[in-house]
KEMARVEX-401270 format. One line per 8 residues: number of its first residue (from 1); their letters; for each residue x, y, z of N, C-alpha, C. Coordinates in steps of 0.2 Angstrom, whole numbers, plus 5000, padded with zeros to 4 digits. Atoms other than C-alpha are relative to their C-alpha. Layout:
NUM	a	X,Y,Z,X,Y,Z,X,Y,Z | ...
***
This chain:
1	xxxxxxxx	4993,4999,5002,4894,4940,4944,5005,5002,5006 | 4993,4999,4993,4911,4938,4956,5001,5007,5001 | 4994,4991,4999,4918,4958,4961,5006,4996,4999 | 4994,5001,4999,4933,4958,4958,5005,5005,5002 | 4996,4999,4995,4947,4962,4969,5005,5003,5000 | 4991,4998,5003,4963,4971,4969,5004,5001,5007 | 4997,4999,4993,4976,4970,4983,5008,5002,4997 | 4993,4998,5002,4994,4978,4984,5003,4997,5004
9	xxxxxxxx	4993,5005,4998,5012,4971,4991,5003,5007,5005 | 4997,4997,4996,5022,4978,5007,5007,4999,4999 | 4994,4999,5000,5038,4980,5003,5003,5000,5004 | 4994,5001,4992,5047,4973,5018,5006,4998,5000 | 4995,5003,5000,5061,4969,5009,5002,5006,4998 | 4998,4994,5002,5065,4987,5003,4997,5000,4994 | 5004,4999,5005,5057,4996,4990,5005,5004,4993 | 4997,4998,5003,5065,5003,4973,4997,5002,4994
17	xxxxxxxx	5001,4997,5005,5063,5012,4956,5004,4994,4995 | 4999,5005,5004,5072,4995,4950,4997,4993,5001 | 5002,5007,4998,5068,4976,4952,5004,4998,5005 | 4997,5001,4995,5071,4971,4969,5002,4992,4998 | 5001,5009,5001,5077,4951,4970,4998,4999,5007 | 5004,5005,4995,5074,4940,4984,4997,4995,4998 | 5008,5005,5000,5063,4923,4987,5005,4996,4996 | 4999,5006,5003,5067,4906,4981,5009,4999,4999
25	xxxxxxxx	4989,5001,5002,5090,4907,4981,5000,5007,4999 | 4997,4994,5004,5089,4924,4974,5002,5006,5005 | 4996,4994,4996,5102,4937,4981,4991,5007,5002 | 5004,4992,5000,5091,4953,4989,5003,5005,5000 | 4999,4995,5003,5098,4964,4977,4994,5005,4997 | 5006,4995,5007,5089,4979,4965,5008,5002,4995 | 4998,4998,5004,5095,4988,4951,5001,5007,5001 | 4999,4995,5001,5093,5004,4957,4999,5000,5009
33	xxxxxxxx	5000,5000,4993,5095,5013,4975,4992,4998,5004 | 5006,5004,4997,5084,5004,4988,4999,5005,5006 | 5002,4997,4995,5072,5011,5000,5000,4997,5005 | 4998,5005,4994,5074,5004,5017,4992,4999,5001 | 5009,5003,4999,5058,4994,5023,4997,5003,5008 | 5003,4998,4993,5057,5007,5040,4993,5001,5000 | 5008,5000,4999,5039,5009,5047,4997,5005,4995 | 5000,4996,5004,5039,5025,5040,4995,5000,4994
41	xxxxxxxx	5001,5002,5009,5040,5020,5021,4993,4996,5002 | 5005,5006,4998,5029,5005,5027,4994,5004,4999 | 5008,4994,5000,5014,5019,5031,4999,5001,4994 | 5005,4996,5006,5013,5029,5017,5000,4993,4993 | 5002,5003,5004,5014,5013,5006,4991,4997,5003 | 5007,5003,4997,4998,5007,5017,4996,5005,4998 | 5006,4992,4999,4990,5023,5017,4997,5001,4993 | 5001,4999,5006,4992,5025,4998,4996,4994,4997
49	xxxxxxxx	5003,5005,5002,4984,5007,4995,4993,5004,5003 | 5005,5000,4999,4971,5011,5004,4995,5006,5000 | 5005,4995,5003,4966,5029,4998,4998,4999,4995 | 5001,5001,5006,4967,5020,4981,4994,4995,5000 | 5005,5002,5002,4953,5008,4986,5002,4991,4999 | 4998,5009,4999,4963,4989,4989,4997,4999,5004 | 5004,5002,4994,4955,4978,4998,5004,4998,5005 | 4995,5002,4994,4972,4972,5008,5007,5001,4996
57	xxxxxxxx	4991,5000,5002,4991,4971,5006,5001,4993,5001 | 4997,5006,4999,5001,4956,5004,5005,5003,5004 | 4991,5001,4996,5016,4955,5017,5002,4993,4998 | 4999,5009,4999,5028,4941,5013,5004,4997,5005 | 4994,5002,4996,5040,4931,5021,5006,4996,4999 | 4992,5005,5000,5058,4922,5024,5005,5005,5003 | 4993,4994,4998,5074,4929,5025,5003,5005,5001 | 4998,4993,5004,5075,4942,5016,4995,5006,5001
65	xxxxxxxx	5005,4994,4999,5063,4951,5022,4995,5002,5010 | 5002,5000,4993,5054,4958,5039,4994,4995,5000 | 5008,5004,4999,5041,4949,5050,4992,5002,4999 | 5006,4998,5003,5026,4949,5043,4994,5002,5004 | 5007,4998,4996,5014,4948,5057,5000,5007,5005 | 5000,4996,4997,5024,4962,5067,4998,5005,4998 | 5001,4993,5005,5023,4974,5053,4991,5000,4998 | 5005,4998,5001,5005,4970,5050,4996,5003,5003
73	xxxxxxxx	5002,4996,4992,5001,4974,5068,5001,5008,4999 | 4995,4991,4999,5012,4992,5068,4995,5001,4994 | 5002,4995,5008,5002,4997,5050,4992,5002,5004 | 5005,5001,4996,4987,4993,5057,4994,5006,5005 | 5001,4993,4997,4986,5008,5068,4999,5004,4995 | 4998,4995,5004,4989,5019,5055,4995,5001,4992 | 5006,5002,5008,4974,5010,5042,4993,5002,5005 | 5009,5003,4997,4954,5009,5045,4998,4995,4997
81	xxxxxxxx	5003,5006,5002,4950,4999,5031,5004,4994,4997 | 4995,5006,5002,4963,4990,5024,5002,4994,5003 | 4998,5009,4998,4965,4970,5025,5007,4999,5001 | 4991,5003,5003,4983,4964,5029,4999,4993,4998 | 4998,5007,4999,4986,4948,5021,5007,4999,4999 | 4994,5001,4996,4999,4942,5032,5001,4992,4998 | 5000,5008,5000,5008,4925,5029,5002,4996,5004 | 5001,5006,4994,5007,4911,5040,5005,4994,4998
89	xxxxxxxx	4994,5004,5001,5022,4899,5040,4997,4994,5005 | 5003,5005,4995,5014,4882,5046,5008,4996,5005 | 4993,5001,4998,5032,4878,5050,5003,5002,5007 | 4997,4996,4994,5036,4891,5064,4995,5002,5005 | 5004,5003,4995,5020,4889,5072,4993,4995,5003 | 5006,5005,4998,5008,4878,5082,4993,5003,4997 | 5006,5000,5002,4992,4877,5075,4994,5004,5003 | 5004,4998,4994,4983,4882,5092,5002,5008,5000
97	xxxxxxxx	4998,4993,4997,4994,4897,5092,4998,5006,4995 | 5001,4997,5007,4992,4902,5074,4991,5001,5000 | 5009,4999,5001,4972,4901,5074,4999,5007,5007 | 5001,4998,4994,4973,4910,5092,5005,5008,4999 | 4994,4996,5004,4987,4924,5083,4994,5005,4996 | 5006,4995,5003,4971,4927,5070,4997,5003,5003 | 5006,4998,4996,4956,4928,5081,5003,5006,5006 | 4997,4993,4996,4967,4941,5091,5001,5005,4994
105	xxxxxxxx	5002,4993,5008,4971,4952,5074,4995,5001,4997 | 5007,4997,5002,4953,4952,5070,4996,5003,5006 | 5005,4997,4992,4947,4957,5088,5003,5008,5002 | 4996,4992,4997,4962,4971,5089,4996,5004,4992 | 5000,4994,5005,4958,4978,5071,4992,5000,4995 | 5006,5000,5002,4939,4973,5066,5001,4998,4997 | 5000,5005,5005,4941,4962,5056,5005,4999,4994 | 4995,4998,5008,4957,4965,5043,5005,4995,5000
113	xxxxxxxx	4997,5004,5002,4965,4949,5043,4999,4996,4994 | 5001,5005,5003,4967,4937,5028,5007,4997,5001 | 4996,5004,5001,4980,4922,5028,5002,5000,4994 | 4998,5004,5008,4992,4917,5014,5004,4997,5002 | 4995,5004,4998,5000,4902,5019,5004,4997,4996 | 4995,5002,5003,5014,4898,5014,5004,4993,5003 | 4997,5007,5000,5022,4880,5013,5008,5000,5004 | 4991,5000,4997,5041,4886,5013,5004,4994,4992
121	xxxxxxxx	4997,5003,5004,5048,4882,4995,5009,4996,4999 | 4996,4999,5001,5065,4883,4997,5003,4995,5007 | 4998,5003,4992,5073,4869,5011,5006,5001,5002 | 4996,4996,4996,5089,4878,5014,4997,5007,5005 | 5004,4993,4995,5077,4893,5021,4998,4996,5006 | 5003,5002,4996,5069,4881,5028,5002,4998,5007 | 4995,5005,4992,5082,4873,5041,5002,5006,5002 | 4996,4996,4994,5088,4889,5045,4994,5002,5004
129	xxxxxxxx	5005,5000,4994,5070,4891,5053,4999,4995,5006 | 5000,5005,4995,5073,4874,5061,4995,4993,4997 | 5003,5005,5003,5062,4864,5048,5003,4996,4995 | 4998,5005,5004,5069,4849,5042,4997,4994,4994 | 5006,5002,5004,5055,4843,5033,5003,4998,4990 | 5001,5000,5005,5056,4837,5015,4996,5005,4995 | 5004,4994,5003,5046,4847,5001,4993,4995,4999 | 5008,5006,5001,5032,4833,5001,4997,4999,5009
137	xxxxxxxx	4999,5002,4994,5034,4831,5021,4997,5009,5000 | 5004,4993,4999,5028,4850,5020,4995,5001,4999 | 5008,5000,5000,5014,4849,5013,4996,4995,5004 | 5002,5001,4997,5008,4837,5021,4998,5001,5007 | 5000,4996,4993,5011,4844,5038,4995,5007,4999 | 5006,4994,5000,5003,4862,5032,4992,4997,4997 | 5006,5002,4998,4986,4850,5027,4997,4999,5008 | 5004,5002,4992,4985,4843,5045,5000,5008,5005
145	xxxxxxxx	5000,4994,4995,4990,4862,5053,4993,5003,4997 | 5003,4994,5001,4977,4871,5041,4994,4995,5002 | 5005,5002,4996,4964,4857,5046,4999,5001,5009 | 4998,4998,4994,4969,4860,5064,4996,5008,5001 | 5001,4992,4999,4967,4879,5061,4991,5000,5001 | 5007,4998,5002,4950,4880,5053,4993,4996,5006 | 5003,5002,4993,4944,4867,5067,4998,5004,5007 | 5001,4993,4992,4947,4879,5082,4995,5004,4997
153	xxxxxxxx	5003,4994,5005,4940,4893,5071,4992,4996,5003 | 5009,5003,4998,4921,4883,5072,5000,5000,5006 | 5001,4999,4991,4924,4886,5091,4995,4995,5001 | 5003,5005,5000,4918,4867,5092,5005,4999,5010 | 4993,5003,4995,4924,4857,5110,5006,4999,4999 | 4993,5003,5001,4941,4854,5113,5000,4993,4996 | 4999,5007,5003,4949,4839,5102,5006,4999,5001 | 4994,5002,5001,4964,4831,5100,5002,4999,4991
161	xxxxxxxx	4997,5002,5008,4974,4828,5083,5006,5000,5000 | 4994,5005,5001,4990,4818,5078,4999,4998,4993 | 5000,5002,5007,4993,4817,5061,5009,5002,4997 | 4994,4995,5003,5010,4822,5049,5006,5005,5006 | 4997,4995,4995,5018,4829,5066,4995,5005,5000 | 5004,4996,4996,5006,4839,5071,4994,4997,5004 | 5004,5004,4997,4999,4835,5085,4998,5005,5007 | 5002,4995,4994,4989,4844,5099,4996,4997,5002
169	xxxxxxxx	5004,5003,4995,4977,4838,5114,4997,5006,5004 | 5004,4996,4998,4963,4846,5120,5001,5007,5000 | 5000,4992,5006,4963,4862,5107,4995,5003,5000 | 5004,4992,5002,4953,4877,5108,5001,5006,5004 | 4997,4989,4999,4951,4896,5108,4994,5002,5005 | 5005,4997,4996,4942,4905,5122,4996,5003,4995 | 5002,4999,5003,4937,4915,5108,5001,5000,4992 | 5000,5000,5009,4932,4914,5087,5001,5004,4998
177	xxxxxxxx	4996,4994,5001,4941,4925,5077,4992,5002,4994 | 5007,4999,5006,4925,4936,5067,5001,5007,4996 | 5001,5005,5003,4925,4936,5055,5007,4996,4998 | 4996,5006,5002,4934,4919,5049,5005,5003,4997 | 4997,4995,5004,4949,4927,5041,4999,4997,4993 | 4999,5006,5006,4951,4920,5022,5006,4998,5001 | 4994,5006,5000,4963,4907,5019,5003,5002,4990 | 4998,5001,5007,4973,4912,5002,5007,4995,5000
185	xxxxxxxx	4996,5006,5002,4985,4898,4995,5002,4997,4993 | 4996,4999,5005,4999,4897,4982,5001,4994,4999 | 4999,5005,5000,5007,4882,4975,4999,4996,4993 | 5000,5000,5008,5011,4874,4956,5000,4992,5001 | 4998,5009,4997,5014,4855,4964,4992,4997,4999 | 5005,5004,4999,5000,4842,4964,4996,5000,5006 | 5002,4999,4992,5000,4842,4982,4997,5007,5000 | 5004,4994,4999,4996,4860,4983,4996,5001,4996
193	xxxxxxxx	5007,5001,5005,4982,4860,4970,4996,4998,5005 | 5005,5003,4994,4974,4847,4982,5000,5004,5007 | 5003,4996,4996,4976,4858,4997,4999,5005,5000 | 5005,4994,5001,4968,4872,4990,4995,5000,4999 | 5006,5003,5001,4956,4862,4985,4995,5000,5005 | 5002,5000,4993,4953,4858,5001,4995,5006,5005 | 4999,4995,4995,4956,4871,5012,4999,5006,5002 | 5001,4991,5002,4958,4888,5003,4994,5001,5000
201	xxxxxxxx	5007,4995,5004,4946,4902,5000,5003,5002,4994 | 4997,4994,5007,4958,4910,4986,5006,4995,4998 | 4995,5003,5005,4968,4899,4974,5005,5005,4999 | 4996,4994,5005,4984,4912,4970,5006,4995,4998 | 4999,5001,5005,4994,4910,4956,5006,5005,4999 | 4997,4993,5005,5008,4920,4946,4998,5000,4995 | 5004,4997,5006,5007,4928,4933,5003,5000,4992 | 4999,5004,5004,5007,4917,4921,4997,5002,4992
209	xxxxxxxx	5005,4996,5003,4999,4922,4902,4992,4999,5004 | 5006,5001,4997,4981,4923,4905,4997,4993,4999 | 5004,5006,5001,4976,4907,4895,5003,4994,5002 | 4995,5004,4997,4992,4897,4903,4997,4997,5007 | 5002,4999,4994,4984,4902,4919,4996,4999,5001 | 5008,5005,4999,4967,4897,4916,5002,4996,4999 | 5000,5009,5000,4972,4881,4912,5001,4999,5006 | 4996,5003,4995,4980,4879,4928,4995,5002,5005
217	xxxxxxxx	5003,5000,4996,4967,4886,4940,4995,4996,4997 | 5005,5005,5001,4954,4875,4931,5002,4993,5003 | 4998,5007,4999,4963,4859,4937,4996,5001,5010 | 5002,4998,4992,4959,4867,4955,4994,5003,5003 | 5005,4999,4998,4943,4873,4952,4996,4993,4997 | 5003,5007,5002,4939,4854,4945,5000,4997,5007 | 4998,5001,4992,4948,4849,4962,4994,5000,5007 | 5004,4998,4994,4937,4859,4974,4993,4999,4997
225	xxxxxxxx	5009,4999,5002,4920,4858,4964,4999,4992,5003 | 5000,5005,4998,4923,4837,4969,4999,5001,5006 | 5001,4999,4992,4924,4842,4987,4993,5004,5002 | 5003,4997,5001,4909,4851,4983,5001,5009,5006 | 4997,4993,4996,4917,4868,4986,5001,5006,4994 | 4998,4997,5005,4919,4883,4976,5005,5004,5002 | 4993,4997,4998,4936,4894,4977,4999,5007,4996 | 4998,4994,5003,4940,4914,4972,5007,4997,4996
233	xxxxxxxx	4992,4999,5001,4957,4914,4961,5003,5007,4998 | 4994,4993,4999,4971,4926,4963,5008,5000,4996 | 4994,5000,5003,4985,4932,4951,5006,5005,5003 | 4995,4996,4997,5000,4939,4958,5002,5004,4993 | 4996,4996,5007,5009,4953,4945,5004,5006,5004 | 4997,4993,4999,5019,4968,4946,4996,5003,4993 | 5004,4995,5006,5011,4983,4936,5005,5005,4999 | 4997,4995,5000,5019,4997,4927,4995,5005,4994
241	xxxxxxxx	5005,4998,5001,5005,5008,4921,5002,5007,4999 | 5000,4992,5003,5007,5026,4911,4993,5003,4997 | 5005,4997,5003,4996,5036,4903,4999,4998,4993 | 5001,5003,5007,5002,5032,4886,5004,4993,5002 | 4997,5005,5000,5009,5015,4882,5006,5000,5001 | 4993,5000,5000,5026,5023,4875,5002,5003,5007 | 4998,4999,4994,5029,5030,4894,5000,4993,5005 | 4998,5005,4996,5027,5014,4902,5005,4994,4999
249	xxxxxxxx	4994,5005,5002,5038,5004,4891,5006,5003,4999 | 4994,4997,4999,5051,5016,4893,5002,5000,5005 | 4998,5001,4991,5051,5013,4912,5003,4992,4999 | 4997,5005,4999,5054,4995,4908,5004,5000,4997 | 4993,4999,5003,5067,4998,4897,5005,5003,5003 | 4997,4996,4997,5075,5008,4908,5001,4999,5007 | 4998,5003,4993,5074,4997,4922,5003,4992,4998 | 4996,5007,5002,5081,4982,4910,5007,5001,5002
257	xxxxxxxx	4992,4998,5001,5095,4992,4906,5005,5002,5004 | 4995,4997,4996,5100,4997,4922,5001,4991,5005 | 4998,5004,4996,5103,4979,4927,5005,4996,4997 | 4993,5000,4999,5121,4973,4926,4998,4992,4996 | 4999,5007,5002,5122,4955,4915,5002,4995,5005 | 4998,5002,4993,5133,4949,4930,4995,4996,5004 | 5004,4999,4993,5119,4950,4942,4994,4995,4996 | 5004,5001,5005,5106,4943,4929,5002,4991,5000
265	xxxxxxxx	4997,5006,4999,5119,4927,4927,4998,4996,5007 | 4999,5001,4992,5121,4926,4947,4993,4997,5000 | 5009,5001,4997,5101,4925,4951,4997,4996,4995 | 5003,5007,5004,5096,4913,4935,5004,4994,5002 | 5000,5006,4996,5106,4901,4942,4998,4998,5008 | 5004,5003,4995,5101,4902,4959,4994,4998,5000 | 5006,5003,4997,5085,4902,4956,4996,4993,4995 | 5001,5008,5003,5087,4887,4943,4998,4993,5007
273	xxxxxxxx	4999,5004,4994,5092,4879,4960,4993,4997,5004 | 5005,5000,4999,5075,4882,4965,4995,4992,5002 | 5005,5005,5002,5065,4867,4972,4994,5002,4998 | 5011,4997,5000,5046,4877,4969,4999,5001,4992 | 5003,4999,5006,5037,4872,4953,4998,5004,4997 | 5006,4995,5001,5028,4888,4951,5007,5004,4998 | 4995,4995,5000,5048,4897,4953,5002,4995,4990 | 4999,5003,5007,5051,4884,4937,4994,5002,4995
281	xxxxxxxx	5005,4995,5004,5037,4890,4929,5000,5007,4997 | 5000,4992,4999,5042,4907,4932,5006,5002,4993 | 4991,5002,5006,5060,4902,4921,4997,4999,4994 | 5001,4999,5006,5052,4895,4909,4995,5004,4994 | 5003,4993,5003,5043,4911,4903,5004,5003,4995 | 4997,4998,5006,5057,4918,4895,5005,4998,5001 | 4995,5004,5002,5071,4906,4898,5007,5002,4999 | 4994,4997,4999,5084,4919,4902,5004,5002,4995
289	xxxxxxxx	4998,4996,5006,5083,4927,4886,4996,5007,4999 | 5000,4994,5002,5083,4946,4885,4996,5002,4995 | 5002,4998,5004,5075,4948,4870,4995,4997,4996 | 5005,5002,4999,5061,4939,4874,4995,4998,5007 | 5002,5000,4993,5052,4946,4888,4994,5003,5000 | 5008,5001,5000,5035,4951,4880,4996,4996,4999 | 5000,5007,4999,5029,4934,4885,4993,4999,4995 | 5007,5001,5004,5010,4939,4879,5000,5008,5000
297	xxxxxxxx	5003,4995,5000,5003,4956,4874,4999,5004,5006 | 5003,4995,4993,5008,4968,4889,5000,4997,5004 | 4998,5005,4993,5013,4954,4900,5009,5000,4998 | 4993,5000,5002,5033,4958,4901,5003,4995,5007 | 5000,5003,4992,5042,4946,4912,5009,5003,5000 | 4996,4998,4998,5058,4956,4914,5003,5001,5010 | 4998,5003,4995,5056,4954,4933,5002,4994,5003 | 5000,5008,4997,5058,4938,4935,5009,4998,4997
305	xxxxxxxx	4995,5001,5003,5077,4939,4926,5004,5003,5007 | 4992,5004,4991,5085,4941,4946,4992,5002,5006 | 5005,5001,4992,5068,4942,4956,4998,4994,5001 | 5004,5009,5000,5061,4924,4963,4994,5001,5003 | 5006,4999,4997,5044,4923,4965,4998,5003,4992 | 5003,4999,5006,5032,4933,4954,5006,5004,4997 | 4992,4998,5006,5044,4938,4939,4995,5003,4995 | 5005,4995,5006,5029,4947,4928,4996,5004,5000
313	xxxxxxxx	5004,4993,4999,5022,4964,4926,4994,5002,4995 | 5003,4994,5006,5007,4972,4915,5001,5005,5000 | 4998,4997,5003,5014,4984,4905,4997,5005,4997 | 5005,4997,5004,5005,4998,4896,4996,5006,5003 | 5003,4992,4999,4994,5015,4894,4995,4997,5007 | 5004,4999,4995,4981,5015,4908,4994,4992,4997 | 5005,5005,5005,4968,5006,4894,5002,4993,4999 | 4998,5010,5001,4980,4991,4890,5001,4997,5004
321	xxxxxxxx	4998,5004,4994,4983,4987,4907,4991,4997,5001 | 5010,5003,5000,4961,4986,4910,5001,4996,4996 | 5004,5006,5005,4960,4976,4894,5006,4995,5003 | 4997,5007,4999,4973,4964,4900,4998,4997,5007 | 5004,5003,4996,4965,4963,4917,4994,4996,4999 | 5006,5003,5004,4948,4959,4908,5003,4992,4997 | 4996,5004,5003,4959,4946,4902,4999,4991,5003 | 5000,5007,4994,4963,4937,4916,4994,4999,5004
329	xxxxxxxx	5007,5000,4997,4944,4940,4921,4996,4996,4996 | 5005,5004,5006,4938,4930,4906,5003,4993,5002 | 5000,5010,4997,4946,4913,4913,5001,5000,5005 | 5001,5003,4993,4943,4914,4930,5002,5004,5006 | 4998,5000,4992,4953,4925,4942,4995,5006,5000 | 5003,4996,4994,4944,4937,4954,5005,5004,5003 | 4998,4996,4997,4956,4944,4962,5010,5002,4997 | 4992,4996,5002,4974,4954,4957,5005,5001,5005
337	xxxxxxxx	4996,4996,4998,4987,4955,4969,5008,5002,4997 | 4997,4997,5004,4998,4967,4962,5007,5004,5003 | 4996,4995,4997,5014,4978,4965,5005,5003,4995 | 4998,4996,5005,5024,4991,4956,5010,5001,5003 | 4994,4999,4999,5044,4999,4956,4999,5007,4999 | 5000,5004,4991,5042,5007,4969,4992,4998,5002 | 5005,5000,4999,5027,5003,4976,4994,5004,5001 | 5003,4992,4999,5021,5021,4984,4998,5002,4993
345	xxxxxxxx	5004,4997,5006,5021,5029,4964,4994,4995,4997 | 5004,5005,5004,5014,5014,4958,4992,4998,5001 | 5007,5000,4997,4999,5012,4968,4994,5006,4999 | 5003,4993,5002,4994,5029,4964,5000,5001,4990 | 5002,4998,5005,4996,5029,4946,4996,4992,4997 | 5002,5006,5002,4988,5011,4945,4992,5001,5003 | 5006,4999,4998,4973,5019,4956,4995,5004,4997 | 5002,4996,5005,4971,5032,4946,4998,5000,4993
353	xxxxxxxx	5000,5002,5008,4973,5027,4928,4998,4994,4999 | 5003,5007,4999,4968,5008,4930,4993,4999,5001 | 5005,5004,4995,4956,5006,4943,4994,5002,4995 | 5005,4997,5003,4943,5018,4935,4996,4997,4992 | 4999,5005,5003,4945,5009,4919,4999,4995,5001 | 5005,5004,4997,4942,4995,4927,4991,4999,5001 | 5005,5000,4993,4928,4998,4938,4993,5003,4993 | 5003,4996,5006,4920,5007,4921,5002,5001,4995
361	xxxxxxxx	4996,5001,5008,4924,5000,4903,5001,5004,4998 | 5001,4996,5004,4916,5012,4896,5004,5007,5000 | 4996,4997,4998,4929,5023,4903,5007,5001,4995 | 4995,5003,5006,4942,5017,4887,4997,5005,4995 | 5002,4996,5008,4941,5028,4872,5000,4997,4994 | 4997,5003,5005,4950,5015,4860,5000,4994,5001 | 4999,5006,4999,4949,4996,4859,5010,4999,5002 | 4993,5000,4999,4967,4991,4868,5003,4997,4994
369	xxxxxxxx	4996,5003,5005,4970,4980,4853,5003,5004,4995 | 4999,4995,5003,4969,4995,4842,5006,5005,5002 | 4993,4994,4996,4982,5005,4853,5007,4995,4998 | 4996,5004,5000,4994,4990,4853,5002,4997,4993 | 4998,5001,5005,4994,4986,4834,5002,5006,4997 | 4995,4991,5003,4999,5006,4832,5004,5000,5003 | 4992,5001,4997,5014,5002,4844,5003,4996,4997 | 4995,5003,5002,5019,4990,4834,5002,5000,4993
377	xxxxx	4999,4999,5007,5017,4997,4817,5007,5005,5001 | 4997,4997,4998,5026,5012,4825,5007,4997,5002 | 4990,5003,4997,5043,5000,4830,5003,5000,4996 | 4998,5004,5006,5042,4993,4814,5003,5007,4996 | 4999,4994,5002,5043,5010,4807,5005,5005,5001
***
């Protein structure tokens, strides 16, 4: 049997008690006052992942937010065991430099690197990095860089490679980065399926229902099984986790209604504008209607009405957060990365009340279904 995996989210873009936006068009507003994303805050978000038992942090990237690789450095110091996955923009650096960047972050910190690379959905973002690249002309250049990457990595002789603009002559590392960091890798497009097929270690995904989102990692574990390859899969989500059920649905209640119509109108249109299948994906979830935002049982996608990116949180007492991770463990993913409003509380009541539950079924008093058809008799009532 796979373990399965839980990883939390660095809030580099500011941290809050509401839905921050950002990513794909969308303004980087919140709803409620924002924490600034100083080192500081950055720590005890690191510190409290890592009392709680994740295996890494996700840092992202773009505009809207700080550099990822700087900040995973500076945290660094301050962790022992915790993983950064850091994302790797095949855009903004050479190949040689990128593979040679890891095997330095795993020699300075024993081994805590894993990659998420990222393509670069959005080509307004992208020009102001300097890549003019099409969104088809991207992936193909991040295939030729990640086969580039993983090349060095075998610490084979120099080679040369000239493909999609990428091109290097007589390429390698004095030394291999060890261990190999993992390769995680996003993407709802055809093109991307096949190069995680490929190339990935960890298919990730949003958080899509669970049977939506099996169908859709099964195209990619069809993919890789031809390559004769086998792949981890990872669900991105936000969590909002209580004790009882009716506690944590009055957080999200309470963070719907503190977000302005306005702002709601503003960020569904930008992020319609969206070129990224996966950000179109994320719309058609609840299709920018209000009063229909519990997509599946305990999957609420009220972030996603001005955040871009992952737009869905599980919802629920301690137990129907488990039973619906179980969920997404019953067609395939392996791995959770997760994050809360704010991050800091979240991690701690997601470590406490969750994981345990997790980690040990029999840790549940009451079938989750039984809890969730007495909430809903109780509305009715």
């Amino acid at each position: 049997m796979v373990e399965t995996r839980f990883h939390w989210f660095l809030p580099t873009s500011g941290d809050s008690r509401g839905v921050v936006g950002g990513e794909h068009g969308a303004e980087v507003l919140s709803s409620s006052p924002v924490r600034e994303p100083e080192l500081a805050y950055l720590r005890q978000v690191a510190q409290a992942a890592e009392a709680n038992r994740f295996d890494s942090v996700l840092t992202p990237t773009g505009l809207y937010c700080r550099d990822p690789w700087l900040t995973a450095a500076a945290l660094a110091e301050h962790t022992s065991s915790l993983r950064f996955l850091v994302a790797m923009r095949p855009d903004a650096l050479s190949p040689t430099l990128a593979a040679q960047m890891a095997a330095t972050f795993q020699a300075q910190t024993g081994g805590r690197l894993a990659l998420n690379v990222v393509t670069g959905g959005e080509s307004a973002e992208q020009r102001a990095y300097g890549d003019f690249l099409d969104k088809q002309g991207r992936y193909r250049r991040t295939r030729e860089h990640l086969r580039v990457v993983r090349r060095l990595w075998e610490h084979g002789p120099a080679f040369d490679h000239d493909a999609e603009g990428v091109r290097v002559e007589q390429a390698r590392l004095v030394d291999a980065p060890d261990p190999v960091p993992e390769v995680h890798f996003a993407g709802s497009s055809p093109a991307a399926l096949e190069i995680a097929a490929e190339l990935a270690d960890v298919y990730l995904t949003w958080g899509e229902p669970p049977a939506q989102a099996g169908e859709k990692i099964a195209r990619v574990r069809e993919a890789a099984a031809a390559r004769g390859r086998t792949l981890r899969y990872g669900v991105r989500l936000h969590v909002i986790t209580r004790d009882t059920s009716e506690q944590a649905w009055a957080v999200a209640q309470a963070m719907l209604d503190a977000i302005p119509e306005e702002l709601v109108r503003r960020q569904q249109q930008a992020l319609r504008a969206s070129e990224s299948e996966g950000q179109r994906r994320m719309l058609a979830l609840h299709g920018g209607d209000w009063r229909n935002l519990e997509i599946h049982p305990g999957l609420w996608a009220g972030s996603g009405l001005i955040r871009g990116g992952a737009g869905t949180a599980l919802v629920g007492s301690h137990e129907e957060v488990a039973d619906l991770i179980r969920q997404y463990e019953a067609v395939g993913f392996t791995d959770f990365v997760l994050s809360g409003h704010p991050c800091l509380e979240e991690a701690w009541w997601f470590g406490e009340g969750v994981r345990p539950r997790v980690d040990r079924p029999e840790a549940a008093s009451r079938p989750a279904d039984a809890r969730r058809r007495e909430r809903a008799a109780a509305a009715v009532d």
